[in-house]
C-alpha positions as CSV (number, residue, x, y, z in Angstrom):
1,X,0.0,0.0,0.0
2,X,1.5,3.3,-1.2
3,X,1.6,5.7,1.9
4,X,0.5,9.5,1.2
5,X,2.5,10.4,3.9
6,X,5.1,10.1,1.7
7,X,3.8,10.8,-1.6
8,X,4.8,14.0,-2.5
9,X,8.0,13.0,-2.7
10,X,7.7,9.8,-3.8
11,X,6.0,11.8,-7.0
12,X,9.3,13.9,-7.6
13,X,11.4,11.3,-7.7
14,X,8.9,9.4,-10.2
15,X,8.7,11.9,-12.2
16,X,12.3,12.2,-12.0
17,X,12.4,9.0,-13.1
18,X,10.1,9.3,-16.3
19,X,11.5,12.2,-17.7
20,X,15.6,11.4,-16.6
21,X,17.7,9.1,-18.6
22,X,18.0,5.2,-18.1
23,X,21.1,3.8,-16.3
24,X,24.0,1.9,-18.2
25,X,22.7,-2.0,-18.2
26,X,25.4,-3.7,-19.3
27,X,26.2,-5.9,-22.1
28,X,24.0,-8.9,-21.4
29,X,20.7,-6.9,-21.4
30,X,21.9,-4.7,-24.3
31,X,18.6,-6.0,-26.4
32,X,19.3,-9.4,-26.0
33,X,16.1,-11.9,-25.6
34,X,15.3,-13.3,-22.0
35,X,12.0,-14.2,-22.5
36,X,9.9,-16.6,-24.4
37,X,9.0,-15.2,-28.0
38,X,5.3,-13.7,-28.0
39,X,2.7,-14.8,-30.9
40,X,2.2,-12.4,-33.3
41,X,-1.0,-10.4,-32.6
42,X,-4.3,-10.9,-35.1
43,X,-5.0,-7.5,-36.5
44,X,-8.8,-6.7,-36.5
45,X,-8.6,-4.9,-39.5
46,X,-6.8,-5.6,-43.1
47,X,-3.1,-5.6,-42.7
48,X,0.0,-7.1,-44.1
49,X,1.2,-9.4,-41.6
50,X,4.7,-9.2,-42.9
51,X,4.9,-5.4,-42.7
52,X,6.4,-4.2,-39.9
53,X,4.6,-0.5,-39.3
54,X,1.3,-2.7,-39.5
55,X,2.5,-4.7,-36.0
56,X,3.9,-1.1,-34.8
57,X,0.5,0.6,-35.7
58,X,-1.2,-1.7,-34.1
59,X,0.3,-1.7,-30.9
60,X,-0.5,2.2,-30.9
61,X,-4.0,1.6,-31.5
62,X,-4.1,-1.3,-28.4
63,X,-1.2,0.4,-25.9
64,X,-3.9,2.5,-23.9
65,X,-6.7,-0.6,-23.5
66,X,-3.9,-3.8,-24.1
67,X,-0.9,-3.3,-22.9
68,X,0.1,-6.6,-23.3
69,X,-0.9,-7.1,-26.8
70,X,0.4,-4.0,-27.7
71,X,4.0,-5.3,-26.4
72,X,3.6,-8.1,-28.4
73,X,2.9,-6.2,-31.5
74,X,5.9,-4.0,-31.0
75,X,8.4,-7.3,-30.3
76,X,7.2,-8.3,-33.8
77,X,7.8,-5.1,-34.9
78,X,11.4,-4.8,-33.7
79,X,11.9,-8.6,-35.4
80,X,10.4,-7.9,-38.7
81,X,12.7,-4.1,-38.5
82,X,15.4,-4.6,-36.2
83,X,16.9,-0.9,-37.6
84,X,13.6,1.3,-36.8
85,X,13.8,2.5,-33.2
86,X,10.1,3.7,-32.5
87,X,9.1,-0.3,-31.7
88,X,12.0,-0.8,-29.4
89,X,10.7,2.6,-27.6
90,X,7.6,1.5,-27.5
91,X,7.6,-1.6,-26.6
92,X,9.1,-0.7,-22.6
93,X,6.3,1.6,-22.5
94,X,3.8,-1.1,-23.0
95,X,5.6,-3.3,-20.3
96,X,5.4,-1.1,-17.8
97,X,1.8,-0.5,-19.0
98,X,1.1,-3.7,-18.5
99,X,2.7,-4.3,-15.1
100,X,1.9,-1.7,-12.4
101,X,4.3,-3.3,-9.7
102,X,7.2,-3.0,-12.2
103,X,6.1,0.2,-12.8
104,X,6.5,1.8,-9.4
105,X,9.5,-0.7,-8.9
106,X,10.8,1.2,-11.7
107,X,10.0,4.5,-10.5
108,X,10.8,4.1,-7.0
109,X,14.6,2.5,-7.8
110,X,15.2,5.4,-10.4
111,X,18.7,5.0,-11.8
112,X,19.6,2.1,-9.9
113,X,20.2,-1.5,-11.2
114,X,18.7,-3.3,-8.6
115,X,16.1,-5.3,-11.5
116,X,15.6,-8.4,-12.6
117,X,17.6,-9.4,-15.8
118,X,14.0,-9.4,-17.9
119,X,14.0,-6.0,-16.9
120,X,17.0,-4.7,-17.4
121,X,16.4,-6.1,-20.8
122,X,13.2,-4.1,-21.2
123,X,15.5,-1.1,-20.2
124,X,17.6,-1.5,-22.2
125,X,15.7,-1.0,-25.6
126,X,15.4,2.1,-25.0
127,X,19.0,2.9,-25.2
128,X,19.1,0.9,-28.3
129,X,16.1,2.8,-29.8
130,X,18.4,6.2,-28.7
131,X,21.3,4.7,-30.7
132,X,19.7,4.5,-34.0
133,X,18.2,8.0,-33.5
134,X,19.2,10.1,-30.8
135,X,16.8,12.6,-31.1
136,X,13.8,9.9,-30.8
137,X,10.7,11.7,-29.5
138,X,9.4,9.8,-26.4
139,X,5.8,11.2,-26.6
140,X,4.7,7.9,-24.9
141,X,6.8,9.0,-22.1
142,X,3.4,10.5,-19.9
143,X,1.8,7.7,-20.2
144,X,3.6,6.3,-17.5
145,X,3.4,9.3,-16.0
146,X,-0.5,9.2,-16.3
147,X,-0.5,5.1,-14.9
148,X,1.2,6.0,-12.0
149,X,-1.2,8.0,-10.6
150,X,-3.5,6.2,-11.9
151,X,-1.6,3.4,-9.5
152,X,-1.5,5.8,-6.5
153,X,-5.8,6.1,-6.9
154,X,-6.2,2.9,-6.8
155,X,-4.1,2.0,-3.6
156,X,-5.0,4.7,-1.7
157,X,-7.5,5.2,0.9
158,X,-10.9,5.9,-0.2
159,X,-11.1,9.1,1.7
160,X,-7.4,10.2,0.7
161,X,-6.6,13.3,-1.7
162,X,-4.4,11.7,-4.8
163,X,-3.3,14.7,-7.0
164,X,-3.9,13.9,-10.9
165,X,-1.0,13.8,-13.3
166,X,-2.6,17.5,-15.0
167,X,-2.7,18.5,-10.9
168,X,0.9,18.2,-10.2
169,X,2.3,18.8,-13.8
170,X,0.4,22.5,-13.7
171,X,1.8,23.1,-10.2
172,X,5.3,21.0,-10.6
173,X,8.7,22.1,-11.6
174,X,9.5,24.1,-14.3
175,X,11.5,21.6,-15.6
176,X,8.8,18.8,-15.4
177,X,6.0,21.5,-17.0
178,X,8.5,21.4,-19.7
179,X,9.0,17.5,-20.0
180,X,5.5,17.3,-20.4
181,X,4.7,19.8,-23.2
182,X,7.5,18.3,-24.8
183,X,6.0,15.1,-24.8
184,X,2.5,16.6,-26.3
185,X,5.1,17.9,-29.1
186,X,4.9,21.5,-27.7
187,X,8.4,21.8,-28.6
188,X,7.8,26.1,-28.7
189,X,6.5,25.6,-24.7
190,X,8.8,23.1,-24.0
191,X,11.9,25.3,-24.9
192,X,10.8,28.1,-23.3
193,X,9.9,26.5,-19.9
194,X,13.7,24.6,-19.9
195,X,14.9,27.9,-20.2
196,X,13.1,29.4,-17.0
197,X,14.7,25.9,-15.1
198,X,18.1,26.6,-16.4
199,X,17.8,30.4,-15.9
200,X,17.2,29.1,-11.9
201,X,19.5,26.2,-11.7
202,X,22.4,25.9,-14.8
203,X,23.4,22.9,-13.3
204,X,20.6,20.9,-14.5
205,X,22.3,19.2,-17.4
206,X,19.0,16.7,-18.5
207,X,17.3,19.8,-18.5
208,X,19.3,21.2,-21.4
209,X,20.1,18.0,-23.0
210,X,15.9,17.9,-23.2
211,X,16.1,21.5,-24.7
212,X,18.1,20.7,-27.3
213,X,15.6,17.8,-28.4
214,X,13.0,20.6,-28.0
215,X,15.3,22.5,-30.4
216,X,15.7,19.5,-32.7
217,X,12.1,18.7,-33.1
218,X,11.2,22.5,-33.7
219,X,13.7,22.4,-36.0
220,X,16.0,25.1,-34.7
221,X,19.5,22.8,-35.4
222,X,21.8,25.3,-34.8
223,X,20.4,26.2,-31.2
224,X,20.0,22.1,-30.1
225,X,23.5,22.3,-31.1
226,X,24.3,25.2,-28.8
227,X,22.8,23.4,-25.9
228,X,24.1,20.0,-26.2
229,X,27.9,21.6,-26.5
230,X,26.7,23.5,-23.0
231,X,26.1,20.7,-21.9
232,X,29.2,18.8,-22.9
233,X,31.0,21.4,-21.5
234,X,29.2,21.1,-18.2
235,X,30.2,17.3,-17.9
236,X,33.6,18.0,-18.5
237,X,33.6,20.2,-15.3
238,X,31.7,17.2,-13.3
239,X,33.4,14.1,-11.6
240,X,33.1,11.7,-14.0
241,X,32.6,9.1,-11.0
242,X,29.3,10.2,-10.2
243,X,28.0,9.2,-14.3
244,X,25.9,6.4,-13.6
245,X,24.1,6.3,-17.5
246,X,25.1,6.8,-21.4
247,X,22.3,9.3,-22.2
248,X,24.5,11.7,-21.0
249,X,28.0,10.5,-21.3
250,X,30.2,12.9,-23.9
251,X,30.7,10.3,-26.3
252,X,26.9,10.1,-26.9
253,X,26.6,13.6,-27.1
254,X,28.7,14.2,-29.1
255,X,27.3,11.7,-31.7
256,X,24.5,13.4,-31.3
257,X,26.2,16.2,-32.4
258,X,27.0,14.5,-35.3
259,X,23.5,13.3,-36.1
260,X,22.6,17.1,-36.2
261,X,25.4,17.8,-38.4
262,X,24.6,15.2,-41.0
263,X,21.0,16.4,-40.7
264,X,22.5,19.6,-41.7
265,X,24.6,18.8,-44.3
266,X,27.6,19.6,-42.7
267,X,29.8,16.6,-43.6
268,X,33.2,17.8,-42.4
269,X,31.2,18.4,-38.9
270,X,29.3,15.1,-38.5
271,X,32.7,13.4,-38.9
272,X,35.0,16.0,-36.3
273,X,32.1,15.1,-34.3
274,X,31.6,11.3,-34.4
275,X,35.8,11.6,-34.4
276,X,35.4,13.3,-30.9
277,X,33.0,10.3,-29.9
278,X,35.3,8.0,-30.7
279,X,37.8,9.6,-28.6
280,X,35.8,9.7,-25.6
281,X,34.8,6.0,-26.1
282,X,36.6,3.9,-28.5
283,X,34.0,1.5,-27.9
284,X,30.9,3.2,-29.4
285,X,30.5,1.2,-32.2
286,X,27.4,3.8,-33.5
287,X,30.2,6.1,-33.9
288,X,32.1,4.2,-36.2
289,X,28.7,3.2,-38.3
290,X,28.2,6.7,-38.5
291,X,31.9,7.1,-40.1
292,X,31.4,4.5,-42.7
293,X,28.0,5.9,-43.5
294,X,29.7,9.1,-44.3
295,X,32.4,7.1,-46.4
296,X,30.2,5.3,-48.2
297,X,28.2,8.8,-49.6
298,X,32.0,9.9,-50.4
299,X,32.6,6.6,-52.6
300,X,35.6,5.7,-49.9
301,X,35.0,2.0,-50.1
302,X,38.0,1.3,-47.9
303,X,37.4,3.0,-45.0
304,X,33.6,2.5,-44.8
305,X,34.7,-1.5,-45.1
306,X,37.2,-0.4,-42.1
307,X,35.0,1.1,-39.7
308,X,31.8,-1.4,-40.6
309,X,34.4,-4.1,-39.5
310,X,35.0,-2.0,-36.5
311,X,31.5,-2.1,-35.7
312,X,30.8,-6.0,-35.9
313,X,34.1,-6.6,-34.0
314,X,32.3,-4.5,-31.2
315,X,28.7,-5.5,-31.6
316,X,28.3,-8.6,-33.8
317,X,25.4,-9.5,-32.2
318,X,23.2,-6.7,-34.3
319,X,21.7,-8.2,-37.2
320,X,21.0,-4.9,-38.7
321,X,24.3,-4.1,-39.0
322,X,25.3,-7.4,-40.3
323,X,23.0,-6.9,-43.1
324,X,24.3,-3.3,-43.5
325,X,28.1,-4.5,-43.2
326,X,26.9,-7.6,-45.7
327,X,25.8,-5.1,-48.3
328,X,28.6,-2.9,-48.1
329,X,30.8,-6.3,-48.8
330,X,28.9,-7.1,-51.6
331,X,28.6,-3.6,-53.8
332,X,32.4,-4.0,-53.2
333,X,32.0,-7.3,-54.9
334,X,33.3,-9.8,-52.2
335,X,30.6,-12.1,-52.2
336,X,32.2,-14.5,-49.9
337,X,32.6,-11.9,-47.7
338,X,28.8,-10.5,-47.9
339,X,27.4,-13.7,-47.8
340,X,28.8,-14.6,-44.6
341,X,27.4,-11.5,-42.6
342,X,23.7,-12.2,-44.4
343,X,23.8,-15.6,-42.8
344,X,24.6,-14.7,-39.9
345,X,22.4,-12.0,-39.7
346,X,19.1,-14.5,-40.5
347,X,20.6,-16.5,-37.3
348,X,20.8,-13.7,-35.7
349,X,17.2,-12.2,-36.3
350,X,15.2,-15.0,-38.7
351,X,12.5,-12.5,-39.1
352,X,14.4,-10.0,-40.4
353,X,13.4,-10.0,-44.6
354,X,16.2,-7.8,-45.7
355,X,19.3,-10.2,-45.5
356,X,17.3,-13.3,-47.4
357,X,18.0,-11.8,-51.2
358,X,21.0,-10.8,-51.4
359,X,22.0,-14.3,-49.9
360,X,20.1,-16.1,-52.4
361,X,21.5,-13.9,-54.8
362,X,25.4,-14.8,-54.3
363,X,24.2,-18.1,-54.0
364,X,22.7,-18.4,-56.5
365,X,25.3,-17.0,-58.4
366,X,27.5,-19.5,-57.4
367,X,25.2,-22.1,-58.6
368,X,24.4,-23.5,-55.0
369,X,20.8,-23.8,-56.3
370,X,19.1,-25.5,-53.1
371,X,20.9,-23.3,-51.0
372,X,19.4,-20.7,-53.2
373,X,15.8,-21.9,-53.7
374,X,15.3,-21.9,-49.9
375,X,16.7,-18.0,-49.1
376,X,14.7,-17.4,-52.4
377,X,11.3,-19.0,-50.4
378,X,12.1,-17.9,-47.3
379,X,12.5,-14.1,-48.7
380,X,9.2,-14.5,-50.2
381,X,7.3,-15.4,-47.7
382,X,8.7,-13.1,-45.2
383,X,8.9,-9.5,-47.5
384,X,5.9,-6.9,-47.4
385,X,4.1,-6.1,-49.8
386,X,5.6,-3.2,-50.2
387,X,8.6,-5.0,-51.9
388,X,6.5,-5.9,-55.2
389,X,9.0,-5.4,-57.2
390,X,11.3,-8.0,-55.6
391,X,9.0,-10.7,-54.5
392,X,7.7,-10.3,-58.6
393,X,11.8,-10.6,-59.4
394,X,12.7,-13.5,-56.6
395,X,9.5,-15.6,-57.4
396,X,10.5,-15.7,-61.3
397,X,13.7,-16.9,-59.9
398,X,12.1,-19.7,-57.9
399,X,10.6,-21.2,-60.5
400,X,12.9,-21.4,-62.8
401,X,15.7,-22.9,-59.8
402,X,12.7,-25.7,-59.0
403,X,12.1,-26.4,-62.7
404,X,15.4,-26.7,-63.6
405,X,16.0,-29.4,-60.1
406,X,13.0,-31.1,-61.7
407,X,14.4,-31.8,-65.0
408,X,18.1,-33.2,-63.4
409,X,16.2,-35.2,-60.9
410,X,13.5,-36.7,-63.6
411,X,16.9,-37.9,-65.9
C-alpha cells in the first residue's frame, strides 16, 4: 500500500524517473532476448502481416486498453525491422503499462540497477532505440506518468486526496511543465519553460540536454546544437565518477552532435564530431557506423569496409548491422565476404526479410541452387508487400531454380 504520507515525494522522484535518462545495463541486457517469444498479434482490420509498421500501428492503436498485446505487437515489430527505433521505444512503455508493480519498482529505484535481468532487458531497448536516432521523440513517455497516478488512486485510501498527473504537472517544476509539453510535441513551450529551469539552476544538465531535443524537433538545429555543446562542457567540469548512465556520457553527445550535423549537411562536422566520440569511447560502435556511412556517400569504399568491420568486431550480435556490413561487402563485390554476414544476420534475427535476397543472390550465383531456392522461399514469404518489385523478381527466380532441379532429378 502506497503511503500518502510520503507521496509527494515519492511523486518527484517518479517523475524524476520518467523524464531522466536510463542507467548503463550492461552488455548482457543490451537487447538481447530473455524471454519466451510472444505470438504475433491478429489485426482486427486488413493488414499485411509481414509489414512491420502494420505490427507497430497496431500496438499504438491497443497500448492504452492492451498493454500486453500492444508489447507483443511492438516485439514483432522490432523482429520484422530490427533498424527502426520507434518499436523498441515502445515496446518498454507497454511493459510497464502492462505491469503496475514493475512500474512503481521502476520508479521508485530510479537509476539504480537493482532489476531483474528481464527488466534490465526491457530497459535496455530504449537505449538501443536512442542509438539508432538520438533525437527519438518519447511522446509515450506521460503515459507512465499518467498510470502511475492512476496506480497511486487505486491503492490509496478511499477518503485520501491523490493529486492527478494535469494537478501536479500544472503546479510541478518548471522543468517537469517542460517534459511534459515536450511530450504533447509543444516543442515552442517546452523550450521556453527549460529555459526558466536553467535560468534558476544551470546545473541541470537533463534539462538542457531535453532543450536541445526541443530545439531538434522544432527544428532550430543550430540552437540544439548550442545546448548540447553547453552541456558537454558542463560534464567535462563534473566528476566523471558520479555518471551512472550513457544518455548523458560525452561520447553520446557528441554523436548526437554528429546526427545534427549530418541532418545539416555539414559533412566535415558530422565526422569531427563522431571523431570526438570515438575519442571519448573507443567502444561506441554507432560512432564508427556513423563514419562508414559518411564514407560510403563519399565513394571511400576502404574506409567505410574499415570502420563497418570495426562495428561488428564491437557489436556482432546486431543483425541490422550485419546486413548493413553484408551489403557494403557485396557492392564492393566480395561475395564470400557478404554472404557470410547475411547468414549470420538471418541466425541472428530470422524474421528480419532484408538479408534473405541478397544471400540467395550470391548463392545463386554461385550455382548452390538448393541453398538458393530456400533464401529465395524464405525471402518471399517473409517480405511486405511493399517489396512488389522483388517478390515479382525472386518468385521468377524460384521457378525457374525448382524447374530446372526437376528436370536433373527426372533424368
Amino acid at each position: 500500500m502506497l503511503r500518502l504520507a510520503v507521496c509527494r515525494r515519492g511523486i518527484a522522484l517518479a517523475l524524476l524517473a520518467v523524464a531522466a535518462p536510463l542507467p548503463t545495463l550492461g552488455a548482457q541486457a543490451k537487447g538481447k532476448k530473455v524471454e519466451s517469444v510472444p505470438a504475433r498479434p491478429r489485426f482486427t482490420v486488413a493488414r499485411d502481416s509481414n509489414s512491420a509498421s502494420s505490427y507497430y500501428y497496431h500496438g499504438l492503436s491497443v497500448l492504452g486498453n492492451r498493454p500486453r498485446e500492444a508489447a507483443d505487437a511492438f516485439y514483432w515489430a522490432m523482429r520484422l525491422d530490427p533498424e527502426w527505433a520507434a518499436p523498441m521505444y515502445a515496446r518498454r512503455i507497454a511493459f510497464y503499462l502492462a505491469d503496475r508493480r514493475q512500474l512503481i519498482d521502476m520508479m521508485s529505484q530510479g537509476r539504480t540497477d537493482k532489476r531483474s535481468a528481464a527488466v534490465k532487458a526491457i530497459d535496455s531497448l530504449q537505449y538501443a532505440a536512442t542509438l539508432r536516432d538520438p533525437f527519438l521523440h518519447r511522446a509515450l513517455d506521460r503515459m507512465l506518468l499518467e498510470a502511475l497516478f492512476d496506480e497511486f488512486a487505486r491503492r490509496s485510501r478511499p477518503d485520501a486526496m491523490v493529486p492527478t498527473a494535469g494537478a501536479i504537472l500544472s503546479n510541478g517544476s518548471l522543468d517537469i511543465r517542460a517534459w511534459y509539453a515536450y511530450t504533447l510535441g509543444q516543442m515552442g513551450s517546452a523550450i521556453d519553460l527549460y529555459a526558466q529551469a536553467l535560468k534558476k539552476n544551470p546545473k541541470l544538465i537533463d534539462a538542457r540536454i531535453m532543450r536541445a531535443h526541443a530545439f531538434y524537433h522544432d527544428a532550430q538545429f543550430d540552437s540544439a546544437r548550442a545546448e548540447l555543446a553547453v552541456a558537454l562542457d558542463s560534464l567535462r567540469k563534473r566528476d566523471e565518477t558520479k555518471l551512472s548512465h550513457q544518455y548523458d556520457s560525452k561520447a553520446f553527445l557528441e554523436y548526437a552532435i554528429g546526427r545534427i550535423h549530418s541532418r545539416q549537411g555539414d559533412i566535415e562536422g558530422a565526422r569531427a564530431a563522431y571523431g570526438r566520440a570515438l575519442s571519448e569511447d573507443l567502444s561506441f560502435f554507432m560512432a564508427h557506423a556513423a563514419l562508414g556511412d559518411i564514407a560510403i556517400a563519399q565513394h571511400d569504399t576502404a574506409t567505410a569496409l574499415g570502420e563497418y568491420e570495426l562495428v561488428i568486431q564491437l557489436e556482432g550480435d546486431d543483425a541490422a548491422l550485419r546486413y548493413q556490413y553484408g551489403a557494403l561487402l557485396f557492392n564492393a563485390a566480395k561475395y564470400d565476404a557478404a554472404a557470410e554476414q547475411f547468414r549470420k544476420a538471418i541466425e541472428l534475427d530470422p524474421d528480419y526479410v532484408k538479408p534473405y535476397f541478397p544471400l540467395a543472390y550470391v548463392r545463386d550465383g554461385m550455382g548452390a541452387d538448393a541453398e538458393a531456392i530456400a533464401l529465395y522461399d524464405g525471402y518471399v514469404r517473409r517480405a511486405p508487400a511493399s517489396d512488389g518489385p522483388r517478390i515479382e523478381q525472386a518468385r521468377t527466380r524460384l521457378a525457374e531454380l525448382r524447374a530446372s532441379a526437376q528436370q536433373v532429378g527426372s533424368k
